[in-house]
C-alpha positions, 0 to 999 in steps of 0.5 A: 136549167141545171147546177152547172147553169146556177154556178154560171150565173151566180159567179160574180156574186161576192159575200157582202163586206158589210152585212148590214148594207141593205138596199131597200126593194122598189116597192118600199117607196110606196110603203109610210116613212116610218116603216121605212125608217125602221127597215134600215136603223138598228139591224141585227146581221143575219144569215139565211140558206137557200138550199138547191137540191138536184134530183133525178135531174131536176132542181128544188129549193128547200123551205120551212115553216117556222115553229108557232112559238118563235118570237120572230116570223112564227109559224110563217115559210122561210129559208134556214138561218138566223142571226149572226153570233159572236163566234162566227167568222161571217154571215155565211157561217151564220147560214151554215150553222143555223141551217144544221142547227135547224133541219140538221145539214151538215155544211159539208154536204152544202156547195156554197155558190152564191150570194146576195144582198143584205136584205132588211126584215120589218124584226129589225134584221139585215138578212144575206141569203146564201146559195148552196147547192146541196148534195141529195144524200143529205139528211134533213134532221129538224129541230122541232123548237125551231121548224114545225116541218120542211118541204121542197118547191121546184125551182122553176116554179119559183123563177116563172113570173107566171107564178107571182101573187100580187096582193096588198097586205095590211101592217099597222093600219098601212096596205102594203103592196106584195107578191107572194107565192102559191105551190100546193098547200103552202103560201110564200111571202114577206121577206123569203118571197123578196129573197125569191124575187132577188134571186130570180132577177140575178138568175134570168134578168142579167 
């Protein structure tokens, strides 16, 4: 596995036309009509990074652990980005801008490779992950009112199914079936685990 590879495999993707063109998961049709429903009316477009980083030959994806204060996903892991503003051209430049906004890379220092689908949050989000690779010579400067701290899980990690949680989860009184992450101390699940799996599938399940 290499950058080279990364690029190869992710050359036919295209930044989506329509930011808010979801497709639900698989496992959505288990979960109750209202959720759903929810997951696919009034969304806000929005852009999230996935930051691949090489060092000393090796491939890590960047992660934070949003601030306990936030309104939206306090306190839980996930990629750097937000929602889409006005000024910006698309929800590639929204991942850019909210990525150094947050830890403070320079998007100059990012090699934009990738995308994929929008994807919908149960916060009312249509969320398009951007792949970048990023140079190691970055500075990662966070912003403390928006990340508690950012860590790195290598990338093989993250694509090797042997490593997949599967577990129930309980929202508004409806178990919700899941799969999460373990690595070290840290637990990756909710969207940012959906974004893992998507990614996973482009890369190895062509």
């Amino acid at each position: 596995m290499s950058a080279e590879w990364l690029r190869e495999r992710l050359a036919d993707t295209r930044l989506p036309e329509n930011p808010l063109a979801v497709t639900l998961p698989p496992e959505t049709r288990r979960w109750p009509a209202a959720l759903q429903e929810r997951l696919t009316t009034t969304l806000t477009p929005a852009g999230v990074l996935i930051p691949v980083i090489e060092r000393a030959g090796d491939l890590t994806v960047l992660l934070t652990q949003r601030s306990a204060a936030l309104k939206h996903h306090a306190g839980q892991i996930s990629f750097p980005g937000g929602r889409m503003e006005d000024h910006d051209t698309d929800v590639g430049m929204a991942a850019l801008r909210e990525t150094h906004e947050e830890v403070g890379i320079d998007p100059q220092h990012v090699s934009v490779i990738g995308y994929l689908g929008p994807m919908p949050t149960i916060t009312g989000y249509a969320v398009t992950p951007v792949v970048g690779l990023v140079s190691a010579a970055a500075e990662i400067l966070i912003d403390r009112s928006e990340v508690e701290f950012a860590f790195e899980v290598p990338l093989d990690f993250l694509l090797d199914a042997g490593n997949d949680k599967r577990v129930e989860r309980e929202f508004q009184g409806h178990s919700i079936p899941m799969v999460e992450f373990h690595y070290e101390e840290w637990r990756i699940w909710g969207a940012t685990a959906h974004m893992v799996l998507v990614l996973r599938k482009h890369l190895i399940n062509k």
